[in-house]
C-alpha positions in Angstrom: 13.2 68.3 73.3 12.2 72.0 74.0 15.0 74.8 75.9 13.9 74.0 79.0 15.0 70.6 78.9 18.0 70.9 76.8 19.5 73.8 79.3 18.7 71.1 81.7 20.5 68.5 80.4 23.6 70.2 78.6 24.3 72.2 81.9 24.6 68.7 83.1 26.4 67.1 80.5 28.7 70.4 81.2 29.3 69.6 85.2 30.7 66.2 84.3 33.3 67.6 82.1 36.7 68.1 84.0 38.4 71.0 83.2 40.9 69.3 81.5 38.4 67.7 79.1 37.4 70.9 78.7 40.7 72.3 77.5 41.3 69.9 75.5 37.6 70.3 74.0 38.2 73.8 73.6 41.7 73.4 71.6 40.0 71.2 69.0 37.1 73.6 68.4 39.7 76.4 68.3 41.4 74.0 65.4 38.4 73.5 63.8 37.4 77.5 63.4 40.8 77.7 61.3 38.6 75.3 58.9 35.6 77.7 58.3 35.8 80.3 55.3 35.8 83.4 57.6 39.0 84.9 58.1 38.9 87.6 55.1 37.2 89.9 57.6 38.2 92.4 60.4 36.1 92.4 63.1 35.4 89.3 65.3 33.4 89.3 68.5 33.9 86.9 70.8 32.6 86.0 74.1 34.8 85.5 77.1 34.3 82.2 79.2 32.6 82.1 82.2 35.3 79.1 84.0 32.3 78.8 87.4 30.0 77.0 84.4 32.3 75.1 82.5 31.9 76.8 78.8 34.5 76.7 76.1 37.9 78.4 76.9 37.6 80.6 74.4 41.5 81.8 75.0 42.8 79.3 72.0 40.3 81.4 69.4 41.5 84.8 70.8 45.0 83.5 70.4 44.5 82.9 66.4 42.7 86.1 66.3 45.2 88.2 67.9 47.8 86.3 65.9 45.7 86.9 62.5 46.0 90.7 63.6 42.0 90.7 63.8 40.3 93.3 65.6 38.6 91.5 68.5 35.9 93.0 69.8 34.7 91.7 73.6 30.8 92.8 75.6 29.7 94.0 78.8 26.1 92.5 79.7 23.7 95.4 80.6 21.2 93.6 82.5 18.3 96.3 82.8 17.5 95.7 79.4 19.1 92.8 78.3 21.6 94.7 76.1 25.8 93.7 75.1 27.8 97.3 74.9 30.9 95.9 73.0 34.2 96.9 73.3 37.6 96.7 71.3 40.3 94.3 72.6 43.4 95.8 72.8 46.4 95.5 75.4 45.5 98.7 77.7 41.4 96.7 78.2 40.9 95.8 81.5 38.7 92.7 82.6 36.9 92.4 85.7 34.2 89.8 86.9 31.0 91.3 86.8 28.3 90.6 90.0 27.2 87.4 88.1 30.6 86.2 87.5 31.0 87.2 83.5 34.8 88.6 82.6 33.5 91.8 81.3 35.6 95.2 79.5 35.2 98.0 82.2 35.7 100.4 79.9 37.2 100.8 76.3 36.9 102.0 72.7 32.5 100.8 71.8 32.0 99.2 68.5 29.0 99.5 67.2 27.2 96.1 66.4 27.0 97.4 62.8 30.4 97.2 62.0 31.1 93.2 63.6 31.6 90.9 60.8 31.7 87.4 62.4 30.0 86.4 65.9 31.3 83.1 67.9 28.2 82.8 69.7 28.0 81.4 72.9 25.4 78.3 73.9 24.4 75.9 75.5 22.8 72.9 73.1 22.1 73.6 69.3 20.3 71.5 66.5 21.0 70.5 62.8 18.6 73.5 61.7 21.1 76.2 63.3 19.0 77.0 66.2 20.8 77.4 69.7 19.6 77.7 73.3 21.7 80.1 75.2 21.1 80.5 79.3 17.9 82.2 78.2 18.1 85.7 78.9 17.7 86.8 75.3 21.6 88.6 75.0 22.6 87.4 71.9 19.2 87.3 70.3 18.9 90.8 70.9 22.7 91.6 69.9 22.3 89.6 66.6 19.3 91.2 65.7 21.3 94.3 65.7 24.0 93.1 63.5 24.5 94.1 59.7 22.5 91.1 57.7 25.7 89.3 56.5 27.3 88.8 60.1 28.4 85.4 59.8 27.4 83.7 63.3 29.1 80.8 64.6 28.4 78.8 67.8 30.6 77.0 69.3 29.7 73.6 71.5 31.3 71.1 73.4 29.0 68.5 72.0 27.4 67.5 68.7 23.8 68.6 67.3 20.6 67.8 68.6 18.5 66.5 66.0 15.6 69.2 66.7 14.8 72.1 69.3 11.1 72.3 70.0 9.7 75.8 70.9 11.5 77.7 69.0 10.0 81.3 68.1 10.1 83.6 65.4 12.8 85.7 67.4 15.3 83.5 67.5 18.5 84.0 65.6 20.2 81.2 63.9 23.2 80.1 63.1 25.4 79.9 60.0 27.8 77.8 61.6 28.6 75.3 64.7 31.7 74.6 65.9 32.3 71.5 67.7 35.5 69.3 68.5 34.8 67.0 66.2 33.1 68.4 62.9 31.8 71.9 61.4 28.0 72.1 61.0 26.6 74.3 57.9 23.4 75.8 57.9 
């Protein structure tokens, strides 16, 4: 299936989920991460959910973060160019809804995307090559491309690979890792 198709279905898929299943989704990814061979490092960016379109509550990762005493590093979406300005987490941040709805830093201490060591990346299907399809506004594709080679990237999903994205281009990103309730995918 192309990106088209798969935002398609998966934002569907998505809709049916209550948001219970979705907590309860988003608990056993959370458990999952704990699994992966990443937690040597400092910086971690993670993206903040967006409740309106029924992504991973991403609160249970920020909770082992902040209690690993990890730097957490959160983004604002600059939408002229299609850009992430990324801010440190830290107690005196404060979130606001943006115009399109995404909890966003107003302000803070910028990090530059040089110096973040692991990505959970958000999406909305992925396939067992480590390709992802996002909401399509090239964010993360641009953000990753910025990022130190060895950034590990992990998406996380609320369901399990597809077997292959058609269409994709030599500017996507992949993956090193997927995170889903039920298994860790390796690429």
């Amino acid at each position: 299936m192309d990106k088209p198709a798969l935002r398609i279905k998966y934002k569907a898929l998505r809709e049916d989920l209550s948001l219970k299943q979705i907590d309860s989704l988003s608990m056993a990814i959370a458990n999952q991460t704990l699994k992966l061979p990443i937690w040597e490092h400092a910086f971690y960016h993670i993206f903040l959910s967006i409740e309106e379109f029924k992504e991973i509550n991403t609160d249970y990762i920020l909770n082992i973060l902040s209690g690993k005493d990890k730097n957490i590093v959160i983004s604002k979406c600059k939408f002229k160019d299609t850009s992430l300005i990324h801010f440190l987490l830290t107690d005196n941040t404060v979130i606001k809804k943006s115009a399109w709805g995404i909890p966003e830093p107003v302000d803070g201490i910028e990090i530059d995307d040089k110096k973040i060591d692991v990505v959970f990346v958000p999406l909305l299907a992925f396939d067992k090559q480590g390709n992802r399809v996002g909401y399509g506004k090239g964010f993360y594709d641009s953000f990753l491309a910025n990022c130190k080679p060895e950034t590990i990237k992990i998406g996380l999903s609320l369901f399990e690979a597809e077997y292959k994205i058609e269409g994709v281009y030599e500017g996507d990103i992949k993956m090193d890792y997927c995170v889903t309730p039920k298994a860790i995918y390796r690429f």
